[in-house]
N, C-alpha and C positions, 0 to 999 in steps of 0.2 A: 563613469568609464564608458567609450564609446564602443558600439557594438565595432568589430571585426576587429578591434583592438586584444593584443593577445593577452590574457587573462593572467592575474599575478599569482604568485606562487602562495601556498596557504602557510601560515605560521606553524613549525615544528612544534611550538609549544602546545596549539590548540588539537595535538594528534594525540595528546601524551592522555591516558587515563589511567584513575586507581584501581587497586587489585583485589578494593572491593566490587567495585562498579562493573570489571571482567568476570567477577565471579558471577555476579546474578547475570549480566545475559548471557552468560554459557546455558544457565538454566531456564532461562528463556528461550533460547534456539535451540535446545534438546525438545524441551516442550510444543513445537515449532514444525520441527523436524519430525516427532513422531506422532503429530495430529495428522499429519495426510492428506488437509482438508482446507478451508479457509481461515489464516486470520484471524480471530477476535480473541475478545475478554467479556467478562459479565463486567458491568458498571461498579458494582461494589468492591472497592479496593480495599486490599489485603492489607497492607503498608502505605504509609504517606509513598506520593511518587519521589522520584530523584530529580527532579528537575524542576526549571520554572517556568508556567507555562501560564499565558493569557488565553482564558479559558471561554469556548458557546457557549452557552445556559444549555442546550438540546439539540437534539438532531441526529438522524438514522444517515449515515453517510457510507455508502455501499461502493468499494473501486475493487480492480480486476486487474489480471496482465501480469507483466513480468514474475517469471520463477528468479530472477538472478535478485531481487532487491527483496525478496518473499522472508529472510530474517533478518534484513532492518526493520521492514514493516513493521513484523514481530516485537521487535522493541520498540519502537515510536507507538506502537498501539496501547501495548500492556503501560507504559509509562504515562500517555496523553490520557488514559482514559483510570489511570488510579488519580491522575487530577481532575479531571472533567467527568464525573459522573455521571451530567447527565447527557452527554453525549456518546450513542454508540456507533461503532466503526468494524466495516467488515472490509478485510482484503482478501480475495481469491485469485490464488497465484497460478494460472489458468495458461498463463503465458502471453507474450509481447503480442499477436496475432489477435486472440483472443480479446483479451484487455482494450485492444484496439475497437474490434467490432463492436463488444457491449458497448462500449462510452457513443459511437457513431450512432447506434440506439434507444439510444436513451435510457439501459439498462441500469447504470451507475452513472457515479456523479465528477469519477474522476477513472482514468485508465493508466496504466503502469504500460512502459514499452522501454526495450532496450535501440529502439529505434526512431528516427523521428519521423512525423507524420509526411507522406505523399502528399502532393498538389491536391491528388483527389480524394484523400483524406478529408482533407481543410475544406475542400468544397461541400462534399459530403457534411460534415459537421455542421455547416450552417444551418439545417434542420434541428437541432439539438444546444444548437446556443443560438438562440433569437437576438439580431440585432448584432451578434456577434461570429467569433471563430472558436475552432479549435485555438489553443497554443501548445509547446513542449518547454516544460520548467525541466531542465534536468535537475535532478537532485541526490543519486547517491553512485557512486563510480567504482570501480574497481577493477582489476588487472584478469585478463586471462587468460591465464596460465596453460603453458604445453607442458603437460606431465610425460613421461616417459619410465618404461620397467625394462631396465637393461644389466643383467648381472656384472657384479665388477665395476659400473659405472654409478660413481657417484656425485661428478660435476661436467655439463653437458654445455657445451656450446654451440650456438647456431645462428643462422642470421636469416633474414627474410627470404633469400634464395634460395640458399638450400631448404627450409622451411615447404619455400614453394615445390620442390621438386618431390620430398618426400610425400608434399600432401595431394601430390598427384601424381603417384607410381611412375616417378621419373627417377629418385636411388632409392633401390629396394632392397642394398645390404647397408650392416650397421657402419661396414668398415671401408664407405663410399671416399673416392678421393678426395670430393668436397667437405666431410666431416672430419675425415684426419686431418687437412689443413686446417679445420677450424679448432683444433681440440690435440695441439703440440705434447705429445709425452704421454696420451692419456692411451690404454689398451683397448681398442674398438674390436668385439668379437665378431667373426664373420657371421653374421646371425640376420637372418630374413627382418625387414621392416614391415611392420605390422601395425598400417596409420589407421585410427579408429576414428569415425568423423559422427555430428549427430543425424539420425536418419528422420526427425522431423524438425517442421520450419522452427528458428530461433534465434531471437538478437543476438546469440552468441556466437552463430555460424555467421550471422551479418556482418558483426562485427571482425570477427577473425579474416574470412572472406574479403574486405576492408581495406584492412590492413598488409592482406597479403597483395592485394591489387594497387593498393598505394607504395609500399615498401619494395615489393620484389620484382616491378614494370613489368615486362614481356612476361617473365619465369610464369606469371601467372592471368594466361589470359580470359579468366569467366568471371561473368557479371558479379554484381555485389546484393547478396540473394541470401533471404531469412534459410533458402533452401540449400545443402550441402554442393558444390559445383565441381569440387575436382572429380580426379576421375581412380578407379578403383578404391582400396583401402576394403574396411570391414565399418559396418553402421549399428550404429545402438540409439535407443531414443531415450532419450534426458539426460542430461549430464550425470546426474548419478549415474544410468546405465554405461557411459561412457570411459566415467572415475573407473568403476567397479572392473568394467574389462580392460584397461590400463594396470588396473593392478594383480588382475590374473592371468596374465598373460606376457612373457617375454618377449621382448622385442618392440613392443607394443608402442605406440605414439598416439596421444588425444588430445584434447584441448576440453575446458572449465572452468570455471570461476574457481577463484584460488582458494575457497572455503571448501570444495571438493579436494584438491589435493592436502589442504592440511587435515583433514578429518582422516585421509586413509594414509597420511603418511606416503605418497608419493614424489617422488622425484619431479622436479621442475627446471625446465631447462632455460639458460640465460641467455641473453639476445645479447647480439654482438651487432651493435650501432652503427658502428662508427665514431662512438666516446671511446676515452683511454681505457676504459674495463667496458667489461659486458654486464649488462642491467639485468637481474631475479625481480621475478613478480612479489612485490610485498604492495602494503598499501600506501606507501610515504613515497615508491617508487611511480606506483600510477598515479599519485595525485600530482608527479612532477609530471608524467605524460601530459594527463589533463589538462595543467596549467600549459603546455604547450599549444592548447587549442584555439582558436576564434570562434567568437559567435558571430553565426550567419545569419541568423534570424529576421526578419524584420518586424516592425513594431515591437510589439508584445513578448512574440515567439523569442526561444531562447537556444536556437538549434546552435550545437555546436559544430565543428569542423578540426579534426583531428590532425595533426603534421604528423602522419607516420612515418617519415624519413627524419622524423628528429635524431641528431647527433649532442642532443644537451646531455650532458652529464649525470647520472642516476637516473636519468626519464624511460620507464619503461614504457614501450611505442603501442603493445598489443593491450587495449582497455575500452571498457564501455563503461556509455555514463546510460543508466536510467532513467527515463524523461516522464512526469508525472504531466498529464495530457487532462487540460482544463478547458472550459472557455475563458476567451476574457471576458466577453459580456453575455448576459443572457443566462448564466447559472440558473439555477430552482434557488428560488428567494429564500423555502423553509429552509434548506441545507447550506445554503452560503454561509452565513458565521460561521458554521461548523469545520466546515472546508478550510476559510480564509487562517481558522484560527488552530486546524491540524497542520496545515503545507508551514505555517510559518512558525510551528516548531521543528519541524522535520528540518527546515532549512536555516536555522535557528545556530548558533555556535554549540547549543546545548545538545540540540540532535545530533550536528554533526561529529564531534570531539567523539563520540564514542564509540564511529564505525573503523578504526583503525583495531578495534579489539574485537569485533566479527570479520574482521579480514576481507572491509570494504575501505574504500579511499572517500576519504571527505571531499567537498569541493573544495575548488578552489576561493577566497577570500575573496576577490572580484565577484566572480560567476555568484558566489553565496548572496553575495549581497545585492545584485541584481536580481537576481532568483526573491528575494526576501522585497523588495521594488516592485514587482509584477506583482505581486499577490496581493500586496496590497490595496490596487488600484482592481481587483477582482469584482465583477457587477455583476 
């Protein structure tokens, strides 16, 4: 497939998993969730793993960055490493920024970002990959979700403009002109808007940010920035902080990775495209966004480019993909197997198939298997 060719759609069937396999990483992502901390497993596996993975013999392989992929990690880890025992694996979900700096470093050996690398990123890097670059494999995606806590309402429609207005104190009641024309029959209480944004840097503010500068033109004139850009609202920092005040709060508007809104049970509101219905964040929905995107990348690199004005049918527009940040050449010799032969499960059908039950979006079948192409050619 030629890069800036748009990417195919992934097979419904490869989304589909069992109600065994849901059950154990519930308890992996609770486990996950209430370490606090980085990442891992001890080598000695409890249970044969559930998957099949072509395994390093060894190797200490330390990455960093994104909080938004931090419980697939969670399951790619605990699974690759009850096969691969003698290989240990730390991920510290530190954030996109973060994750970014160590890898530039030389601190870790792979960095997690919901964003892709700067010119001067890649320049930078060449310190750290000899003979080589940085690149961005993205590898695990999903939708993010506008929650909202509004009494009375329990199906919300909205569209990138108005979107834009609310998230910059341009309609600050519930019962705006522009939201009753969007939301025919429904009881809008006149009740103060109360937009909740994150108050530190984050692919997911990037992303949103993004989205609202590609989808809503004018409505939304500030740059496309890890840092929050509109103007008033209330700030909380990390998404949890943000779920949490979303759902104490009436009135309230926020934005999160859709695994925040289904853990507290909030309201999520559906994007009016311009398709014949309005698109909910689920993960079958952003994996059709996804598949809306091109790769811009050259060589190696796998950076993608998002159509936020997509009008395709089911494609939800507001999504980030998570980009695992390697070199291509120049890797640490001890850790390369280790690496080549983690990312190419992670990006594996085997990996993928089972983020639709953490309420992350698979790639797409294209992207997967160019993703699964780069890694192999990994020096």
């Amino acid at each position: 497939m030629l890069q800036g060719e748009k990417v195919q759609r992934r097979r419904t069937g490869n989304r589909r998993t069992g109600q065994a396999v849901a059950a154990m990483v519930a308890g992996l992502l609770l486990a996950a969730c209430d370490s606090g901390g980085s990442t891992t497993r001890d080598a000695s596996p409890i249970e044969p793993a559930a998957v099949r993975i072509d395994c390093a013999t060894e190797g200490q392989l330390p990455g960093s960055g994104s909080t938004a992929q931090q419980n697939a990690m969670a399951y790619w880890i605990e699974q690759y490493q009850r096969a691969c025992e003698g290989v240990q694996i730390r991920y510290n979900p530190l954030g996109s920024g973060a994750g970014v700096a160590q890898f530039l470093r030389g601190a870790t050996n792979f960095g997690g970002s919901d964003g892709a690398l700067k010119p001067t990123e890649v320049e930078s890097s060449k310190d750290v990959c000899p003979g080589g670059r940085a690149i961005d494999l993205p590898m695990v995606g999903g939708p993010i979700a506008i929650g909202y806590n509004l009494p009375g309402v329990d199906r919300l429609v909205l569209d990138a403009a108005t979107l834009a207005k609310i998230f910059d104190a341009r309609i600050t009641s519930w019962d705006h002109p522009d939201i009753r024309r969007l939301n025919p029959g429904v009881k809008l209480p006149s009740l103060r808007v109360r937009a909740v944004h994150r108050s530190d840097g984050s692919g997911t503010t990037q992303n949103l940010n993004a989205y609202l500068a590609g989808a809503a033109g004018s409505e939304w004139p500030h740059p496309v920035e890890k840092s929050w850009q509109g103007k008033g609202g209330e700030s909380a920092s990390g998404s949890t902080a943000v779920a949490s005040q979303v759902q104490s709060l009436e009135g309230s508007i926020g934005y999160f990775e859709l695994s925040f809104a289904a853990s507290q049970k909030i309201s999520t509101v559906r994007i009016d495209t311009g398709a014949s219905k309005p698109v909910g964040p689920t993960p079958e929905t952003a994996s059709a966004g996804i598949a809306e995107a091109t790769i811009v990348g050259k060589g190696k690199d796998l950076t993608l480019e998002f159509d936020y004005r997509t009008t395709e049918e089911g494609a939800y527009p507001i999504v980030l993909v998570t980009y695992e940040i390697v070199c291509d050449t120049g890797n640490q010799a001890e850790t390369l197997p280790a690496l080549k032969s983690f990312l190419t499960y992670t990006a594996s059908d085997e990996g993928q198939k089972i983020l639709p039950g953490i309420h992350y979006a698979p790639l797409p079948d294209g992207v997967a298997e160019q993703v699964r192409q780069v890694i192999g050619t990994l020096s």
